[in-house]
Backbone as numpy.savetxt, mean C-alpha at the origin, in Angstrom:
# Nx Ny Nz CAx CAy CAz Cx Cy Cz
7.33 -7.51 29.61 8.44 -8.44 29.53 9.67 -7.87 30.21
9.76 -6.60 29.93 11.18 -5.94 30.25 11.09 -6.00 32.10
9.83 -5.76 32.40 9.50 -5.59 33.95 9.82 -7.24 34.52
9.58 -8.10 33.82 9.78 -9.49 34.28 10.94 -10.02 34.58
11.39 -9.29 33.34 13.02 -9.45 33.35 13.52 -9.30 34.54
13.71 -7.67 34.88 14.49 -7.24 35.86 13.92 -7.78 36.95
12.73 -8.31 37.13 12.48 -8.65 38.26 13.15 -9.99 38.68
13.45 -10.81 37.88 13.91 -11.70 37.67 15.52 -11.82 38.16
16.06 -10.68 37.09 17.18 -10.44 37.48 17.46 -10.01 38.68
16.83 -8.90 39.59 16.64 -8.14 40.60 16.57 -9.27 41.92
15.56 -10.57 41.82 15.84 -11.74 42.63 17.17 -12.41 42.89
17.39 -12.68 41.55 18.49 -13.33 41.27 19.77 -13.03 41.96
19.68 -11.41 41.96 20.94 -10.56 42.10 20.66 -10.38 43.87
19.98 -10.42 44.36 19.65 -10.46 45.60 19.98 -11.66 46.33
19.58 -12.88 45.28 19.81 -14.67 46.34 21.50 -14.31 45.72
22.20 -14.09 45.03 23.44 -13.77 44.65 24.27 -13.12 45.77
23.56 -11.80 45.94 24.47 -11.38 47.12 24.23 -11.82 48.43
22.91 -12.80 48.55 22.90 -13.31 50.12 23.71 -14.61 50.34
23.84 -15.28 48.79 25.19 -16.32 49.16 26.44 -15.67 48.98
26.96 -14.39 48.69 28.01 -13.82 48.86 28.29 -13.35 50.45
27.18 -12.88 51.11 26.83 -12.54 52.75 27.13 -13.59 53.19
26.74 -14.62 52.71 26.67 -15.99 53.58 28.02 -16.55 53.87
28.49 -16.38 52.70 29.88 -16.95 52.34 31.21 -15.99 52.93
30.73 -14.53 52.91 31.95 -13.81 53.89 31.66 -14.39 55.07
30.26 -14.54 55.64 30.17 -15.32 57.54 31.16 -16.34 57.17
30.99 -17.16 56.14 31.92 -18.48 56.38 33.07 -18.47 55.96
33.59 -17.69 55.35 34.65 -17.17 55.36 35.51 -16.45 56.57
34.63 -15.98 57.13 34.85 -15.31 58.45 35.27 -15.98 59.84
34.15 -17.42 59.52 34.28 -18.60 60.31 35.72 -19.15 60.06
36.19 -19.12 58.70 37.14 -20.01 58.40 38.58 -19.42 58.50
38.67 -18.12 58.47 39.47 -17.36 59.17 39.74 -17.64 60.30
39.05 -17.86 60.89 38.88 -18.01 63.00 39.44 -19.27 62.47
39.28 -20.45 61.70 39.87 -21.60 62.09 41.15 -21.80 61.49
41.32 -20.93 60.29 42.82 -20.86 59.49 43.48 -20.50 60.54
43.42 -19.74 61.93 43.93 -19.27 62.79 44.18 -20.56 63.50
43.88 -21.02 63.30 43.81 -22.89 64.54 44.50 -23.37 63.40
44.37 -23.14 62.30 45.60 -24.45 61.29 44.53 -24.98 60.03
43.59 -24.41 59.19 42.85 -24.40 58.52 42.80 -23.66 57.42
44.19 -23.74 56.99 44.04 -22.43 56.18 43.71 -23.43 53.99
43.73 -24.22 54.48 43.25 -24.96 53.24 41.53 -25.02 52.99
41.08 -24.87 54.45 39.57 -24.29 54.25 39.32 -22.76 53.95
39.75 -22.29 54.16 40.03 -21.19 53.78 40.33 -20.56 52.60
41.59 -21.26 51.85 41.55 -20.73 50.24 40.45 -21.50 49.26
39.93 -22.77 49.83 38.74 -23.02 49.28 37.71 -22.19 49.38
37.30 -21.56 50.54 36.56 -20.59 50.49 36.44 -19.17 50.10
37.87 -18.87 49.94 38.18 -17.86 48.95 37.69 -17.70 47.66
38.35 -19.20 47.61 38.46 -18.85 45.55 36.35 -19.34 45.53
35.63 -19.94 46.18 34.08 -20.10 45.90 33.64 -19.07 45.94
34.09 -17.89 46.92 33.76 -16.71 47.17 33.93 -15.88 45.14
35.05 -15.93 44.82 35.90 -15.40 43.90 34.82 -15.64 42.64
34.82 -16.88 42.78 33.55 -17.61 41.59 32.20 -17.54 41.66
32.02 -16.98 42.92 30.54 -16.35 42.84 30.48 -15.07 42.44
31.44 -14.52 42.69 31.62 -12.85 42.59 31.43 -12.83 40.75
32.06 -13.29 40.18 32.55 -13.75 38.87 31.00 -14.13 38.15
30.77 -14.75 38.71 28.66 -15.25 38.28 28.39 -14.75 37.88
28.04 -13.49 39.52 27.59 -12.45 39.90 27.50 -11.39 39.25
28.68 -11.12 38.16 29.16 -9.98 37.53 28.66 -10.77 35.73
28.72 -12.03 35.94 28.20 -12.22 34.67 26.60 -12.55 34.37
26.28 -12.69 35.23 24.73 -12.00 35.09 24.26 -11.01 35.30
24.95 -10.08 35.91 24.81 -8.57 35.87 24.43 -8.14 34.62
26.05 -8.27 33.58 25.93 -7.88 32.52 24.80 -8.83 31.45
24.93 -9.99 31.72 23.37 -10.53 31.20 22.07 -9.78 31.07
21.89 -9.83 32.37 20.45 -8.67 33.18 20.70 -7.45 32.07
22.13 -6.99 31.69 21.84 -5.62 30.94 21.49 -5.76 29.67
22.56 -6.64 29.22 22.19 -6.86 28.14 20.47 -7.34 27.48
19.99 -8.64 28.68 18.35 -8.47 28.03 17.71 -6.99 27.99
18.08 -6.06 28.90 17.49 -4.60 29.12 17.57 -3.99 28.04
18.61 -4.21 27.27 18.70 -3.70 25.80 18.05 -4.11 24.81
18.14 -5.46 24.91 17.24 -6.57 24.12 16.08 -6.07 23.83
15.50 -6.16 24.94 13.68 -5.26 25.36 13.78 -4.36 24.46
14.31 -3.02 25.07 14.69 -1.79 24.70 14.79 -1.57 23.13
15.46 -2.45 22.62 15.47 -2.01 21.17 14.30 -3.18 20.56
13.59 -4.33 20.78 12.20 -4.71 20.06 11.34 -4.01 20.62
11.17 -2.95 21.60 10.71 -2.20 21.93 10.27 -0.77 21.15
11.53 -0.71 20.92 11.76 0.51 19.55 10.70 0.26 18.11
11.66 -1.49 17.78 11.08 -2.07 16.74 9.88 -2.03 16.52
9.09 -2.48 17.44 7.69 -2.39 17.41 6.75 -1.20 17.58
7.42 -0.15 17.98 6.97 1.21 18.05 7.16 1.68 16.51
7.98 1.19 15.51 8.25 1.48 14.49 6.98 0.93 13.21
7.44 -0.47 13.75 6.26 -1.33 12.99 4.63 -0.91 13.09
4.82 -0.07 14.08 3.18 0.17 14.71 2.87 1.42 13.58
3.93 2.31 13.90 4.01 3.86 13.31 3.63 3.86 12.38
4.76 2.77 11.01 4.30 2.11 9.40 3.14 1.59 9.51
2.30 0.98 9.96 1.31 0.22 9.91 0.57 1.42 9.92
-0.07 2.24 10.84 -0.56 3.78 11.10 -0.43 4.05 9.59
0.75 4.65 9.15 0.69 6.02 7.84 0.11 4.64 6.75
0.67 2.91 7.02 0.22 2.08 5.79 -1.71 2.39 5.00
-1.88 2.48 6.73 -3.75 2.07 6.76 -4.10 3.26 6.13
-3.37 4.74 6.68 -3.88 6.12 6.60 -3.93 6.22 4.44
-2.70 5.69 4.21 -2.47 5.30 2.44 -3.29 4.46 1.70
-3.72 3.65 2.56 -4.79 3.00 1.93 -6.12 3.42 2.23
-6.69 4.30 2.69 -7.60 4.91 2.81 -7.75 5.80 1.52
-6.78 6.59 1.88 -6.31 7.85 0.90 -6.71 6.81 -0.55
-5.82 5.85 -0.74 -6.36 5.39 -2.19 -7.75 4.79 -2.56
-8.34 4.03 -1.81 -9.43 3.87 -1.60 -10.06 5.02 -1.96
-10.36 6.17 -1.18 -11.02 6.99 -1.90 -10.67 7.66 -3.18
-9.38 7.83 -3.34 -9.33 7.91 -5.06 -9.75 7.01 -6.20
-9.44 6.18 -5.79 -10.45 4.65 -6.33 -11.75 5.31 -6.61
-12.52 5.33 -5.53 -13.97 5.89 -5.28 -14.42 6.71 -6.25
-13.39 7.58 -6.23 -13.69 8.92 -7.23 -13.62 9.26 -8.36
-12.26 7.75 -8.81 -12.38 7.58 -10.32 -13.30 6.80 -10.61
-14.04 5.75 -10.03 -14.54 5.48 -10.31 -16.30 5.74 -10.81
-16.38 7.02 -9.80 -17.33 7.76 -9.90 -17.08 8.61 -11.59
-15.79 8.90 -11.75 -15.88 9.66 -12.69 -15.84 8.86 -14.49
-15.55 7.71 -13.87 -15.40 6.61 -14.88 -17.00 6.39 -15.23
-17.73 6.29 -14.15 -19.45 6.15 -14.67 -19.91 7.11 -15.53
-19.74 8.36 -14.95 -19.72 10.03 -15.65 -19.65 9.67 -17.03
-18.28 9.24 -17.11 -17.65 9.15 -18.48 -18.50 8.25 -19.90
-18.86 7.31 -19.53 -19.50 6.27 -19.92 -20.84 6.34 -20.04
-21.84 7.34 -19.45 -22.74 8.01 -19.59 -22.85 8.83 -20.41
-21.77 9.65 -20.36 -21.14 10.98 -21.64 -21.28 10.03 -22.72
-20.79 9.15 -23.01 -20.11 8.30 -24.24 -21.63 7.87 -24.60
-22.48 6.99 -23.88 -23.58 6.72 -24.56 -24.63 7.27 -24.97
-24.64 8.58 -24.18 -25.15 10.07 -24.69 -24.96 10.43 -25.98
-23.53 10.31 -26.19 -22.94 11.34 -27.37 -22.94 10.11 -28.33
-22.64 9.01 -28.19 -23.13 7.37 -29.11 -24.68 7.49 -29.53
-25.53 7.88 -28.66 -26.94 7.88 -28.98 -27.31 9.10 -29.95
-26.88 10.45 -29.68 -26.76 11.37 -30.51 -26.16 11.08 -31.94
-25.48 10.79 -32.01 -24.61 10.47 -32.73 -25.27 9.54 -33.87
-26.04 8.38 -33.16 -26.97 7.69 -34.54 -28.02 8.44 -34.87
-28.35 9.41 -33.75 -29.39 9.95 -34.34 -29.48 11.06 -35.65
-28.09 11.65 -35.54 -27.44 12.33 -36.51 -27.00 11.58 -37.85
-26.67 10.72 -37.52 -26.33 9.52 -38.68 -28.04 9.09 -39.45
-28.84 8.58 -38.66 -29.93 8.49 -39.12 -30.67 9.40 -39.89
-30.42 10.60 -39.22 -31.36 11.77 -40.38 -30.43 11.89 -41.73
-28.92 12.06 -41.18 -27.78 12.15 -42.01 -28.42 11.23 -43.79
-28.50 9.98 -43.48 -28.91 8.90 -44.34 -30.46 9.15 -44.92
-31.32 9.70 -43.79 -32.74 10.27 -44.31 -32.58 11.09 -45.16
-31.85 12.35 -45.11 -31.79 13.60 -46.13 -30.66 13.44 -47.26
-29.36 11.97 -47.05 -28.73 12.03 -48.11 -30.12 10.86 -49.13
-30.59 10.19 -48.45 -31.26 9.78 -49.46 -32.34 10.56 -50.50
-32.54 11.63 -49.80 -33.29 12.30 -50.24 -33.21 13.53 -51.09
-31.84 13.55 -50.80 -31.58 14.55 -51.97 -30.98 13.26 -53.32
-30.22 12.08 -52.97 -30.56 11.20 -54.31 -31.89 11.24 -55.02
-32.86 10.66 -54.49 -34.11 10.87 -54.99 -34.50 12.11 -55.75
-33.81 13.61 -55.18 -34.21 14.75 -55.89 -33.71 15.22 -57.12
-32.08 14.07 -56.56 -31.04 14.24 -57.94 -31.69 13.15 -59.37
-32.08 12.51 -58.42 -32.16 11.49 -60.06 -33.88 11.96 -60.27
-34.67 12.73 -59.54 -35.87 13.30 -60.49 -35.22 14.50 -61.36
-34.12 15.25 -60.59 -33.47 16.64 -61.43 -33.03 15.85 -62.85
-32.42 14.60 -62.73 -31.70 14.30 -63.84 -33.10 13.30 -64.86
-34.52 13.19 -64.32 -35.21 12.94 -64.85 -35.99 14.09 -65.49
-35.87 15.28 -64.86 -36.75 16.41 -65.25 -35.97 17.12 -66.59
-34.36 16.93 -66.49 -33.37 17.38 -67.11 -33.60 16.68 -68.53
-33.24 15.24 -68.24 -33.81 14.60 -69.34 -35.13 14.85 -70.35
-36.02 14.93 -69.79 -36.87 15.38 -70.42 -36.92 16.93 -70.63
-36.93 17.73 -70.38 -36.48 19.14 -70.80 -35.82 18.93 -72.00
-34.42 18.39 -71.87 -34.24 18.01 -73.01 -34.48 17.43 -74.54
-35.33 16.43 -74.07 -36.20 15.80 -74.85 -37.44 16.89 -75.80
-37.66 17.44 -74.90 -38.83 18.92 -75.20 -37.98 19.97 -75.59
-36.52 20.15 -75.64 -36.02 21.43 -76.59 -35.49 21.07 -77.96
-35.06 19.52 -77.86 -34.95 18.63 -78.84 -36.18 18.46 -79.97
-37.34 18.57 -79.62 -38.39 18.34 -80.21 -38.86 19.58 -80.82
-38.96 20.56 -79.78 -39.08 22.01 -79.74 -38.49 22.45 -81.06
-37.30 22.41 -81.71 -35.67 22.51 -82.35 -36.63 21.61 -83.77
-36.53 20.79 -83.80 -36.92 20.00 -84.50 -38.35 20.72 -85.58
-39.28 21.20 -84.39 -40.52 21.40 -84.80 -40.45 22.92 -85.32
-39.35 23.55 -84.58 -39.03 25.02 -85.29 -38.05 24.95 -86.55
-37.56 23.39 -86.90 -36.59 23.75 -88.06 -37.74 22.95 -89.16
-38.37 22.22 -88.84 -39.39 22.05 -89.90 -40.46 22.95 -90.26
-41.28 23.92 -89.09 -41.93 25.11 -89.58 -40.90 26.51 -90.30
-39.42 26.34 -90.17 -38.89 27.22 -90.89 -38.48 26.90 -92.29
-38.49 25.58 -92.27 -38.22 24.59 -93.67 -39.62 24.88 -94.60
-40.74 24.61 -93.94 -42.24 24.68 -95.15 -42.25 26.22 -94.57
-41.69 27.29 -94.70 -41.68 28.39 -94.74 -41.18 28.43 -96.13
């Protein structure tokens, strides 16, 4: 674009100074006739001269000013490009952290149903052997009972053989 420009401008500024060329010849001409009594052709051709010059100088600074124009969306977009670069390079970067938690998130959840599966299995015997020592407690407290029952009797049968003594 910037090359179009100036080329543009570079034409421009060229058909510019060949009607400025053109216009000193006729100016030049009109001199030779202001000399014969023409001098009203003459300051007309002055001041057209004057107002081209004037154009001339304001498309100059035009021409520069687009040069800047360029020049700095030029910049802009070297900028935008740069961010876009480190944007993609950041999203990569997270992407694979993503990746990796997520890898470690499976890990995790594997651990958990591992140690969940253990865990009933421990509970299960847990409930096997508490039941089983109930069962041992209430035969202890059946064996107890009766023991009892037999020192009770025992007691009994030694205070009546000490009685018919």
């Amino acid at each position: 674009k910037e090359q179009d420009t100036s080329a543009h401008l570079e034409r421009m500024k060229k058909n510019l100074e060949q009607t400025v060329k053109d216009l000193q010849h006729r100016l030049d001409e009109a001199e030779q006739l202001a000399m014969k009594g023409g001098k009203k052709q003459l300051q007309k051709l002055e001041a057209r001269v004057r107002e081209l010059e004037n154009e001339l100088e304001a498309e100059q600074k035009r021409s520069t000013d687009a040069v800047k124009g360029v020049r700095k969306y030029e910049r802009r977009v070297k900028e935008l490009s740069y961010q876009t670069e480190e944007d993609k390079k950041n999203v990569l970067r997270l992407q694979d952290l993503v990746d990796k938690l997520q890898l470690k998130v499976k890990a995790y959840k594997r651990q958990c149903e591992e140690t969940e599966e253990q865990a009933n299995i421990h509970l299960s015997k847990f409930r096997k052997v508490q039941h089983e020592l109930e069962e041992a407690e209430e035969r202890a407290d059946i064996a107890e009972s009766q023991v009892n029952k037999l020192r009770s009797k025992s007691r009994d049968i030694s205070v009546k053989s000490a009685a018919e003594e």
